[in-house]
C-alpha positions, -999 to 999 in steps of 0.1 A, spaced: 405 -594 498 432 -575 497 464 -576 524 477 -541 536 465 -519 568 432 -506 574 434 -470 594 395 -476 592 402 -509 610 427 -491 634 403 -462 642 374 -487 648 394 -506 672 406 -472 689 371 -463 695 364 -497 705 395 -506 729 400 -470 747 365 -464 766 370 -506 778 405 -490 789 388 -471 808 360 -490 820 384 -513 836 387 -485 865 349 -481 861 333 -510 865 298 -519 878 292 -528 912 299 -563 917 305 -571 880 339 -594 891 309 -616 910 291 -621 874 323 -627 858 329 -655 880 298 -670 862 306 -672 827 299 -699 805 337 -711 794 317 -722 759 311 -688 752 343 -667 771 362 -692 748 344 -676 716 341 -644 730 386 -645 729 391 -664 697 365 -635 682 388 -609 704 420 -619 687 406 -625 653 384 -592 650 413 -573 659 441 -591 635 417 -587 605 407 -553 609 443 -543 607 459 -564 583 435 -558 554 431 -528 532 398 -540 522 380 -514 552 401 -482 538 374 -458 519 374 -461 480 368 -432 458 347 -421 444 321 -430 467 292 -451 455 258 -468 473 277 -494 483 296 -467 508 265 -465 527 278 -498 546 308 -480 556 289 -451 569 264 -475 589 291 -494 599 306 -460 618 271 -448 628 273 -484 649 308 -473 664 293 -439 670 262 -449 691 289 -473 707 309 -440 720 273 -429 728 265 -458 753 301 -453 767 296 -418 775 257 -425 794 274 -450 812 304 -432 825 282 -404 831 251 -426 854 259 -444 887 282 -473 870 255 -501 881 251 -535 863 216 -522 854 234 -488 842 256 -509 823 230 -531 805 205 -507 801 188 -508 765 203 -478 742 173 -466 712 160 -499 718 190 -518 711 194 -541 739 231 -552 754 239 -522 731 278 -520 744 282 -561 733 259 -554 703 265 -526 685 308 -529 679 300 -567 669 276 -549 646 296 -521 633 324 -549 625 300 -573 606 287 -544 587 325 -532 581 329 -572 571 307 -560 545 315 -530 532 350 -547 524 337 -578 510 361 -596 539 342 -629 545 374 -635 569 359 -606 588 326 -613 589 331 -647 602 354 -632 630 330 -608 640 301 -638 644 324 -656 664 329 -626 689 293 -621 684 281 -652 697 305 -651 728 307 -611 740 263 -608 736 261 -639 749 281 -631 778 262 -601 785 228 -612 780 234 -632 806 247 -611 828 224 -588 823 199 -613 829 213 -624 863 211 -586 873 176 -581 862 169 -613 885 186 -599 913 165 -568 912 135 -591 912 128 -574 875 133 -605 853 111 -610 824 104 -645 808 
């Protein structure tokens, strides 16, 4: 591990922070009301991974590109295919109705996709650089920002009577 900045940490957090910029004008229907129900056990988490995510993917140079590239520079590259099916999910939801449903509708399958796929692309960036500091940041997020949202997307599915055991 190496200490210096990342501009592949900073872009990844660019394409991560600026459509939840705007989402905070955007939200679903009713989303404060499901807010209001989150378990403290895993908001906790979901902040501590926030913080720590953020710091990390910064302040090592471990996430910059190295030349020339090898196979090992296929993590990198699925790491940004993650961030780039992110900026995908952000662009179907901005462009459907904004509903809870809208929001928590599966993307290719991937369920939770806009909680899943950034914790994703930063474990897989975790491991491109070899950052164990990282990769242990990004579970910790993991675990609170999915579990967050699997929850509230199951709520929602309840309240549409379309709950599946």
């Amino acid at each position: 591990m190496h200490f210096g900045f990342s501009y592949i940490g900073l872009l990844w957090l660019l394409m991560l922070y600026v459509p939840n910029l705007l989402w905070t004008k955007r939200q679903p229907e009713n989303y404060a009301r499901y807010a209001k129900n989150e378990n403290r056990v895993l908001l906790a988490l979901e902040r501590i991974g926030e913080v720590l995510v953020t710091a990390v993917a910064l302040i090592f140079s471990d996430f910059n590109p190295r030349f020339p590239l090898s196979p090992w520079s296929l993590w990198l590259l699925a790491s940004l295919l993650a961030m780039l099916l992110y900026e995908v999910f952000w662009i179907r939801y901005f462009r459907s109705r904004r509903t809870m449903l809208d929001f928590y509708r599966p993307l290719f399958g991937i369920p939770v996709a806009g909680a899943t796929l950034p914790v994703f692309a930063f474990l897989l960036l975790a491991v491109w650089g070899g950052n164990i500091v990282l990769l242990v940041s990004a579970l910790i997020l993991g675990v609170g920002h999915i579990g967050i949202h699997l929850a509230h997307r199951k709520e929602a599915l309840e309240e549409k009577g379309e709950a599946r055991e």
